[in-house]
C-alpha positions in Angstrom: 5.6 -2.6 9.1 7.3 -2.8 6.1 9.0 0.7 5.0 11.0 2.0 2.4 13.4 5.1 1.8 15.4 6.6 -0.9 17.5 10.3 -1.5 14.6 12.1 -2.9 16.4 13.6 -6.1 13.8 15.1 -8.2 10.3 16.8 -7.2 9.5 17.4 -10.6 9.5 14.2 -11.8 6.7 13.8 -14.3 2.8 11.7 -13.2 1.4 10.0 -15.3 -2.3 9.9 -15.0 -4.9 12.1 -15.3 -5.6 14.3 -11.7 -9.3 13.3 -11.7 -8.8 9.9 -11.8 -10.9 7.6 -10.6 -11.2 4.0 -9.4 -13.1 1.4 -8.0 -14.4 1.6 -4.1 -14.6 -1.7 -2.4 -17.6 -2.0 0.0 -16.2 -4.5 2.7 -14.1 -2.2 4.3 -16.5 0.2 5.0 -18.8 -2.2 6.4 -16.6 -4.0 8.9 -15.6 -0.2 10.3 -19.1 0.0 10.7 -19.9 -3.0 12.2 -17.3 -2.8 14.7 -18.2 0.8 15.3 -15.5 2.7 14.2 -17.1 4.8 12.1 -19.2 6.1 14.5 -16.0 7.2 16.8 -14.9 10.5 15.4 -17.0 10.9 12.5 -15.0 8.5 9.7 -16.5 7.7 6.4 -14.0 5.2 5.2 -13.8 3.2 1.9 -11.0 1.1 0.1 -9.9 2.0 -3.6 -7.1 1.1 -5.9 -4.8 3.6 -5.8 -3.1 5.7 -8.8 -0.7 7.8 -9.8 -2.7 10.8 -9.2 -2.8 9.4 -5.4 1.4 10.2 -5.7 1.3 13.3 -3.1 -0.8 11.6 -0.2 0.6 8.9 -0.5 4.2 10.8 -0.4 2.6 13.3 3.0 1.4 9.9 4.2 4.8 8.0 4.0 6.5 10.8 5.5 4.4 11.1 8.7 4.3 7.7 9.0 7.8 6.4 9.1 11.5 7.7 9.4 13.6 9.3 6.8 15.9 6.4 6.0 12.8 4.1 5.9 10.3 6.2 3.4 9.6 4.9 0.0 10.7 8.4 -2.0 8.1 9.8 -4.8 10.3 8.6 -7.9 9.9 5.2 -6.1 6.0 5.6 -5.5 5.6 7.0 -9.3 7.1 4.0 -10.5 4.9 1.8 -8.4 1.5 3.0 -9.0 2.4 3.3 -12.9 3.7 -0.5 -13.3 1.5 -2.1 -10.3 -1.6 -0.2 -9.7 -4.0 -3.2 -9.4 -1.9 -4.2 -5.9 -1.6 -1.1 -4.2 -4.8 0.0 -1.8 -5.6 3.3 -0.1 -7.8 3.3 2.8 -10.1 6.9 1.9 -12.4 8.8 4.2 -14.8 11.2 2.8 -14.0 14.9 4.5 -14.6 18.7 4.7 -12.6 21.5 5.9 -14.1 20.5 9.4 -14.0 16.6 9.5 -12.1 14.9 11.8 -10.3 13.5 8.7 -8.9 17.1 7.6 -6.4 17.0 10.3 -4.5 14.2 8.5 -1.4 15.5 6.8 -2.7 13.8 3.6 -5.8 16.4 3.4 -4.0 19.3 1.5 -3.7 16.7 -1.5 -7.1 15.1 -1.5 -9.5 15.3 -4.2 -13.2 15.3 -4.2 -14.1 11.6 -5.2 -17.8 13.6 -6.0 -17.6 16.4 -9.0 -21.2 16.8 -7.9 -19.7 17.9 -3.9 -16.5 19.1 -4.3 -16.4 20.5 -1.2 -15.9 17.0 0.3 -12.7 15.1 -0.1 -11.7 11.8 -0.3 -8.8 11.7 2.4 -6.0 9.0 2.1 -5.7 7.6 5.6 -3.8 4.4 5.1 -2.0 2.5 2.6 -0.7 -0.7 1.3 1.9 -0.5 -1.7 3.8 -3.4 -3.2 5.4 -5.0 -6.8 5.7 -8.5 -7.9 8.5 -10.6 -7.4 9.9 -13.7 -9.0 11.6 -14.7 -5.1 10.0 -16.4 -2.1 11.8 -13.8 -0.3 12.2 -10.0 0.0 15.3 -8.8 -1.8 17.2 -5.9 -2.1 16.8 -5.8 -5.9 13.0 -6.2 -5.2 13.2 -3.2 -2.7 15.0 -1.2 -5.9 13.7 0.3 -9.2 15.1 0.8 -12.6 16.0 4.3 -12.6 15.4 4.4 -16.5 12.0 2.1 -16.3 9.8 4.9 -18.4 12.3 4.7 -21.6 14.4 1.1 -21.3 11.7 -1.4 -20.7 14.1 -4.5 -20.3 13.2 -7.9 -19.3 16.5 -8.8 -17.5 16.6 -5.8 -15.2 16.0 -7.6 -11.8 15.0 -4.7 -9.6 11.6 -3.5 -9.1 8.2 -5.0 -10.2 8.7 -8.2 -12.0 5.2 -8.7 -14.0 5.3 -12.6 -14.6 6.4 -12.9 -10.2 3.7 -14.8 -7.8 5.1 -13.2 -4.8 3.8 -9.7 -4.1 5.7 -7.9 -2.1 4.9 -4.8 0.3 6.9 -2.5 0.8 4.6 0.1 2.9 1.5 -0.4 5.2 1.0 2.6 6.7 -1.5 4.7 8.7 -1.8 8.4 9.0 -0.4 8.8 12.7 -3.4 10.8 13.8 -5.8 7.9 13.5 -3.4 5.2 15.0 -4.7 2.8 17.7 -8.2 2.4 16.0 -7.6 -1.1 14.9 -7.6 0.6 11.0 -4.3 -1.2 10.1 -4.9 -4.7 11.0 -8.6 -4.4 9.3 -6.7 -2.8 6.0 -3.8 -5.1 6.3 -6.8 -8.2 6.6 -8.9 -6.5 3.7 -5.7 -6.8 1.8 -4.5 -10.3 2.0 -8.4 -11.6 1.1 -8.5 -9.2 -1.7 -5.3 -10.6 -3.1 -6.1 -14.3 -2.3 -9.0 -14.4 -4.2 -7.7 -12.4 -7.3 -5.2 -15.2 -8.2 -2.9 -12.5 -8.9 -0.1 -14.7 -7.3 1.1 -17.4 -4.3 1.7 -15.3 -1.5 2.5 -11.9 -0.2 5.9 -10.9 1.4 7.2 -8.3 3.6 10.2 -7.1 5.6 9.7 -6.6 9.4 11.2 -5.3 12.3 11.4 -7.2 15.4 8.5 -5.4 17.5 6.3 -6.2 14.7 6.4 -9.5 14.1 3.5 -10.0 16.6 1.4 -7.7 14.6 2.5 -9.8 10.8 1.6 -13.1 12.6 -1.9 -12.3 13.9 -3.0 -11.5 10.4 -1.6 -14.8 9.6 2.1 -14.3 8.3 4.9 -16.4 9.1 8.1 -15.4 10.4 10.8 -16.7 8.3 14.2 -15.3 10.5 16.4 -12.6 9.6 16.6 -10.9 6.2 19.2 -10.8 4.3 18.4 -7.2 2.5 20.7 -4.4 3.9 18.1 -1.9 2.8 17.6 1.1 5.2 20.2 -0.3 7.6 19.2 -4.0 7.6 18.0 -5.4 10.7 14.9 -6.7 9.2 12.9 -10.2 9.3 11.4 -12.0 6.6 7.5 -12.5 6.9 5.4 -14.2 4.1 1.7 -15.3 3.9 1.3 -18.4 2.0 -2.3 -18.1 -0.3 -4.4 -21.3 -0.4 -4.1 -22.2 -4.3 -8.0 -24.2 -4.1 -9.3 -21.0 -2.7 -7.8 -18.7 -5.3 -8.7 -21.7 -8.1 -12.1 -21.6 -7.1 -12.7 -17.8 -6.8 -11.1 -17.8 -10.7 -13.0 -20.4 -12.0 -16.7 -18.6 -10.7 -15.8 -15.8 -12.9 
């Protein structure tokens, strides 16, 4: 999996967003858990939503359990992220109380109750997927990076970070609270993904940075394996992977609207 670290320098670095925001579920998620019967195994009520800045601390507790220090996206990194590309970045949710098999998840202290009418039940981030735009076919370190200054000098030229007018979209995290691995959830986010990006016509491709044991997993979702990276980030040693879109399959999706 893709993952991402930086020094975190400042916890109180401002949100931006309102703490009960809320945003769209997406129902085909929850329907291919339940039809291949994960649902039923251990009490999971999952559901897909566009993710926010008011998501910042799960997704922070999730990014931390999930992969080592010099690897984690940091929270000035993840602020900047959901502020400038919201509309790519997905969090698999599942609905929870105080004795759900979801409230074990690290996440749960930060949840919020996607219900004001039952706030006693929470909507628990399980998994992610985070990611930017990019003007490059392939990752780079400047991609990887962020304007440290992006919420006062909004400059065209800086290269790091999301580039709006990019067709690549690259992720930088897809990740799954620890306690639920080996339940197939990453590959059926990581699949829910890819379509939902395909058909938006939001760009070409998608592209990620691998480590060797993990190619396998990249290629049976349908990413290539392009070699070795060039990016140093987090020690280097990673391959590129892309997923080329099909442009008459996003075309046509775009033109039924």
């Amino acid at each position: 999996m893709p993952r991402e670290w930086c020094s975190r320098r400042d916890q109180a670095t401002p949100v931006i967003a309102s703490p009960h925001a809320q945003t769209p579920r997406f129902a085909s998620f929850a329907e291919e858990m339940r039809s291949s019967r994960l649902e039923e195994k251990g009490n999971l009520h999952p559901y897909i939503q566009t993710l926010t800045v008011a998501d910042v601390d799960s997704c922070v507790a999730l990014e931390n359990a999930a992969f080592p220090e010099h690897e984690r996206c940091s929270r000035e990194k993840f602020i900047y992220r959901l502020n400038t590309s919201p509309e790519i970045a997905l969090g698999l949710f599942s609905t929870s109380d105080d004795n759900g098999l979801a409230s074990s998840s690290p996440t749960y202290p930060s949840a919020r109750p996607p219900d004001s009418q039952n706030p006693s039940k929470k909507g628990v981030l399980i998994g992610h997927v985070i990611a930017t735009k990019s003007s490059a076919s392939r990752v780079t370190d400047a991609s990887m990076d962020f304007p440290h200054d992006w919420q006062s000098n909004c400059s065209s030229t800086d290269t790091r970070g999301h580039q709006e007018s990019g067709r690549s979209i690259v992720v930088h995290s897809v990740a799954i609270v620890p306690n639920f691995h080996g339940r197939g959830m990453g590959k059926m986010m990581l699949k829910s993904y890819v379509q939902r990006m395909e058909t938006s016509g939001i760009g070409d491709r998608i592209i990620l940075l691998a480590h060797d044991e993990l190619i396998k997993f990249y290629e049976n979702s349908g990413f290539r394996d392009q070699g070795q990276s060039e990016v140093k980030f987090g020690g280097g040693g990673w391959n590129d992977m892309s997923y080329e879109f099909s442009p008459q399959k996003g075309f046509t999706d775009r033109e039924a609207v």
